[in-house]
N, C-alpha and C positions, 0 to 999 in steps of 0.2 A: 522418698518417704511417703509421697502419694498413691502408690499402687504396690509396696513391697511386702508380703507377706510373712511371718515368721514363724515357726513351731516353738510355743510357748509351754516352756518346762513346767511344769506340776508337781509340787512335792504329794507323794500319796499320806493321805490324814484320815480319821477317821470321824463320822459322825459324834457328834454331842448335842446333849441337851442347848435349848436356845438359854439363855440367860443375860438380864439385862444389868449392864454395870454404870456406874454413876461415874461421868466424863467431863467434870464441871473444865467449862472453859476450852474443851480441846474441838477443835473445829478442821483441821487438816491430817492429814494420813500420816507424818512424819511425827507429830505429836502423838498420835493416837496411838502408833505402834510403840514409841517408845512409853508412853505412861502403861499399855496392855505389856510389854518384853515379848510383841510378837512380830515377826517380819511384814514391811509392807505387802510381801507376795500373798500376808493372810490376810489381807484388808478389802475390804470391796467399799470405792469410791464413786461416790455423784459430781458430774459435771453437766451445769444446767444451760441451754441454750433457747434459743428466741426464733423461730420462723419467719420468716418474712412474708410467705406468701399467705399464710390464713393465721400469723400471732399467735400459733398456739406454741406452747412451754416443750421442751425434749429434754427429758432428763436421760442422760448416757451415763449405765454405770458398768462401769470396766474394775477389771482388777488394782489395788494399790498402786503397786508399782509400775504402772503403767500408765501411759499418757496418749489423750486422744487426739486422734488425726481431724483436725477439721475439714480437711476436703475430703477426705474420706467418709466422713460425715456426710456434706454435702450431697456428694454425688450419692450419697444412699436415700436422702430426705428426698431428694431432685430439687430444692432450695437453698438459697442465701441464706447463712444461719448468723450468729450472733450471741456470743457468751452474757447470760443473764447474771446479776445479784439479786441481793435478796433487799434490795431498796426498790426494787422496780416490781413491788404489788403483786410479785406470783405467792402461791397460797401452798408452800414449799417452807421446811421447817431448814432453810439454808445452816449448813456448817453440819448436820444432824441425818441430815437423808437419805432411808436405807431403803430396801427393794425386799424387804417384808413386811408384810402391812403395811403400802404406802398408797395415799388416797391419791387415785392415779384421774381422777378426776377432771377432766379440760387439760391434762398434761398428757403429752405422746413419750412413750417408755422404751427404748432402745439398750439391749443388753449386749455387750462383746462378747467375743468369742473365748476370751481369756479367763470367764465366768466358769464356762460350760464344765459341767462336774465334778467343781471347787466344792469340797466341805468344810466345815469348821471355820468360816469365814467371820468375820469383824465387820459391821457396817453401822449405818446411822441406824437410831431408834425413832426417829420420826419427831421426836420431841428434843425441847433445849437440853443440855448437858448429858445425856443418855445414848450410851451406844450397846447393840446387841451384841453377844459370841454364839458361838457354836452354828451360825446361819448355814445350811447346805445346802444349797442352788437345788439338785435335781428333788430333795425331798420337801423341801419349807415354799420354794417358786414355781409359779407354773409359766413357763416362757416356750411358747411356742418357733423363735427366731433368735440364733445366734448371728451377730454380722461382725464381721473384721472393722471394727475403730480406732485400732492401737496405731503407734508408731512402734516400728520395730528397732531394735535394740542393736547396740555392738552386740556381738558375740551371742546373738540368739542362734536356732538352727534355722537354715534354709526349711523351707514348707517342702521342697523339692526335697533333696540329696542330706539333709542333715548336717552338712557344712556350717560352719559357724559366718554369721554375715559381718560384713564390715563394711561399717556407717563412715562416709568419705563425704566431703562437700564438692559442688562441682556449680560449672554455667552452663546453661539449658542456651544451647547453640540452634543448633536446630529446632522448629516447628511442624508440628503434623497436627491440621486440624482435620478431624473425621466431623466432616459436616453435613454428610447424608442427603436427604431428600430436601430438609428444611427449606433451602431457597429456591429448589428449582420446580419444587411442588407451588410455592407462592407466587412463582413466574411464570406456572402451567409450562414448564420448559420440557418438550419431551423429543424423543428421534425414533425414528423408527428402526426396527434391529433386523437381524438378516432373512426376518422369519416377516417381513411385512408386519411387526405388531407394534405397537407405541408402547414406550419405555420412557420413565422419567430418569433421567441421568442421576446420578452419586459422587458428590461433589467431595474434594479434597482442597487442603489448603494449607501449603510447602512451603518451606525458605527459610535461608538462617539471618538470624539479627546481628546486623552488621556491629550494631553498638555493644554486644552482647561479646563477640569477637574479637571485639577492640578489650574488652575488659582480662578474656583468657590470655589473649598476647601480654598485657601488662603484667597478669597472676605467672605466668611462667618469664618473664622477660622485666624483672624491676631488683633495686637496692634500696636501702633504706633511705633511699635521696629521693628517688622518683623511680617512670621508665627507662627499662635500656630498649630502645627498638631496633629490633631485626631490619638492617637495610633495606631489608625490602618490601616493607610496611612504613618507616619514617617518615613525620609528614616534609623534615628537614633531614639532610644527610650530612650538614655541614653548618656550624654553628659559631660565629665567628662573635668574639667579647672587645670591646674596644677600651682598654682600658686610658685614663686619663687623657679621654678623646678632647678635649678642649686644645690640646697640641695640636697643631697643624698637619704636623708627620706620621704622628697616628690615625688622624680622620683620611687624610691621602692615601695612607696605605691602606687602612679599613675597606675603605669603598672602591679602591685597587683591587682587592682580591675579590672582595664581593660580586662587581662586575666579571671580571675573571673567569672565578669558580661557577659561577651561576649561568654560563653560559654552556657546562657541563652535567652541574648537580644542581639540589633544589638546596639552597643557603640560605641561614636566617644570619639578618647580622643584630647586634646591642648598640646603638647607637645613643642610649640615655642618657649617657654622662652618668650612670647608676655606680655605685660603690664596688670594688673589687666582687665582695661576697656575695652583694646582691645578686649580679649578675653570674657567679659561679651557680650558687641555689638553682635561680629558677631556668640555665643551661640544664642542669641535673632534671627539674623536672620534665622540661622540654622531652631533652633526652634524644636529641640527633647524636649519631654512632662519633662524631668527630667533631671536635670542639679546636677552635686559633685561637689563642690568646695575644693579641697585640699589646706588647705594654712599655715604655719608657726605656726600661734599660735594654731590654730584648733590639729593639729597632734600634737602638743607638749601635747596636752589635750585629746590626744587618740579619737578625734572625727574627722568628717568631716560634710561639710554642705550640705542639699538636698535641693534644692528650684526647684517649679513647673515653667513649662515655662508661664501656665497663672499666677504667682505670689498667688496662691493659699496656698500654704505649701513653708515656710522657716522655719528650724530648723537644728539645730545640733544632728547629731548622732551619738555614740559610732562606732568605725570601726567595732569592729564584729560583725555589728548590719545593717551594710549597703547594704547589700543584701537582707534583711528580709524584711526591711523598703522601698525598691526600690520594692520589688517583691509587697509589700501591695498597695504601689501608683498603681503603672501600673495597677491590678487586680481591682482597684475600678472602 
């Protein structure tokens, strides 16, 4: 959404006279369109921002139906910006502010591209309750610069090919900083190139965020319990629940297998003395591929239980069988 560009449809309209209509009370595009019965795409909106580096005011007016890109923003100002109201002393007629006659005064004015040769447009009148019609960018404005501010849309056209886009969420895995001369010009860092001349090197800055990786393996690998982890990422591969451990026969055989298994795989065991469910919960969250159940009747019947963490395999197994059957899951 930061760099993606869209060919934004136009309906073809025709110039009209400007005229000022009385708007007691309406302050946002969604009101304004529906008290006018005209589409937000006929609206032209102010979104007002804050500077960091010299405080001075940006008002961004883009089309209605449209919303603007703050970094996209940014990287056009070259500053840290900051959504302003109109309690914070700017001299801005907030709810109201249109891009005809507006006293642009100590305020920097940035216009989108979604503007450019709009007629017949809807916008603020500069004063309380009052908005304009008929407003036409190329005949009523003089704007020397259109710049891309929007976010782009499901189903807008590609800028390229006219394909319709499709707006998808995702994790930003990898990093690529272009960090150019900045530090190695501060470092006087230079080499000489094949030609004997000194050169200041262009600096790059690579690698994927390991915690960033951890979260994609969850979004593709989880149930509405918790993680399911891919064996071969698990911080546990074997998760062993001790139920009604205060038994003798249960903590013997618990800390049996554990020694056991662990001398193979990496095994978490439950030793809390915690409640059946408690301990099933936060097994689920864990989320090792393979879970033992040791519980009262099961060992009195010389078995114990294996169940997969995708719920794939639940069964009972002979104890001396429980490493066989543990080594067969994992191996598939």
């Amino acid at each position: 959404m930061e760099v993606a560009v869209s060919h934004i449809r136009k309906e073809p309209s025709r110039e009209q006279q400007i005229e000022e209509i009385h708007t007691p009370g309406i302050r946002d595009i969604e009101a304004l369109a529906d008290f006018l019965s005209v589409p937000e795409s006929g609206t032209m909106k102010a979104t007002v921002f804050f500077r960091k580096d010299n405080e001075v005011p940006v008002v961004v007016f883009i089309r209605g139906d449209l919303q603007v890109n703050e970094v996209k923003l940014k990287k056009i100002l070259g500053t840290e910006i900051y959504p302003l109201n109109e309690y914070e002393g700017v001299d801005l007629c907030f709810g109201f502010i249109g891009a005809y006659n507006l006293n642009a005064r100590g305020v920097q004015v940035v216009y989108d591209k979604s503007l450019e040769g709009e007629k017949n447009l809807v916008c603020g009148a500069n004063k309380p309750d009052y908005h304009l019609k008929g407003v036409s960018v190329p005949r009523d404005l003089e704007i020397s610069e259109f710049v891309d501010v929007a976010n782009v849309r499901e189903g807008d056209a590609c800028a390229e090919c006219g394909s319709p886009l499709k707006v998808s969420r995702g994790i930003e895995v990898g990093h690529i900083f272009q960090l150019g001369t900045k530090y190695t010009e501060s470092m006087n860092m230079q080499y000489m190139d094949e030609d004997g001349k000194l050169r200041t090197p262009t600096m790059g800055c690579y690698g994927i965020g390991v915690g960033r990786l951890l979260a994609c393996l969850i979004e593709d690998n989880h149930d509405e319990y918790g993680p399911v982890w891919p064996k071969s990422v698990a911080p546990w591969l074997v998760h062993i629940c001790m139920l009604n451990d205060t038994r003798e026969a249960i903590r013997e055989l618990g800390f049996r297998l554990y020694n056991d298994l662990g001398q193979r795989w990496d095994v978490i065991m439950d030793d809390r003395g915690a409640a059946a469910g408690v301990q099933f919960a936060d097994a689920d969250l864990i989320g090792a591929p393979v879970r033992i159940i040791i519980s009262k009747r099961n060992v009195a019947n010389g078995q114990v239980e294996i169940v997969t963490r995708d719920k794939g395999i639940k069964k009972l197994v002979p104890i001396e069988e429980v490493k066989r059957q543990v080594g067969e899951i994992l191996d598939q």
